[in-house]
C-alpha angles and dihedrals in degrees: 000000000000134000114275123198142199120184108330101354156094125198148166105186108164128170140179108211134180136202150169151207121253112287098000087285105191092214101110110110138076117022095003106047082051088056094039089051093042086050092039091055091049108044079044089058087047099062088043078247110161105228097205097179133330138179123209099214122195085257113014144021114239100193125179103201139168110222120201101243082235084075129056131233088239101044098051088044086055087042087048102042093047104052100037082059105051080046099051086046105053085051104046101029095166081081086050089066096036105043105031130248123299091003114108108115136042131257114268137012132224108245124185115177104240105226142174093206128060127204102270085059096049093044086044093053104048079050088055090044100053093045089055098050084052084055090043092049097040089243100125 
């Protein structure tokens, strides 16, 4: 993926992230894996998040995003969480009575940073870095 940029920066911040209903609840397929894509997608358009690609599993959401860096993990995943559940809810009120309200998904979510570069590049390149600005200054 290229870099993107808003005002003043460059970034590539991708992340694969997973997450689950309360309890490991299997009900997500027919009817209601079509409703939780469709909210996903939008709430994902909302917050300018790039939804790169996603699967709605029976019992968990594998999503691989790239999030803004004006924007944390955590407070597009509450975002996320909060407002895929009220809309899950006011279409498929029958969850609503069962389940309680507000209460969908699970606390927490499993989040890994997506790169092309690993730790020995970065650490190469600032080397590289500070021994060129010694060249560029005559201090060698």
């Amino acid at each position: 993926m290229d870099n993107q940029s808003i005002t003043h920066t460059r970034w590539n911040c991708t992340y694969h992230i997973v997450f689950i209903p309360k309890y490991r609840r299997k009900i997500m397929y027919g009817e209601t894996k079509k409703d939780l894509v469709e909210i996903i997608k939008k709430l994902c358009e909302m917050k300018q998040v790039k939804l790169i690609d996603g699967r709605v599993c029976i019992d968990h959401i594998h999503m691989y995003i790239a999030i803004p860096p004006k924007i944390s993990v955590s407070e597009f995943m509450s975002y996320l969480k909060g407002k895929s559940a009220l809309m899950l809810f006011d279409r498929h009120p029958e969850y609503r009575n069962k389940w309680g309200d507000r209460h969908f998904w699970a606390r927490g979510y499993y989040v890994s940073t997506v790169g092309n570069v690993n730790e020995e590049t970065i650490l190469k390149y600032i080397k590289e870095q500070e021994e060129n600005d010694k060249v560029a200054d005559g201090r060698k």
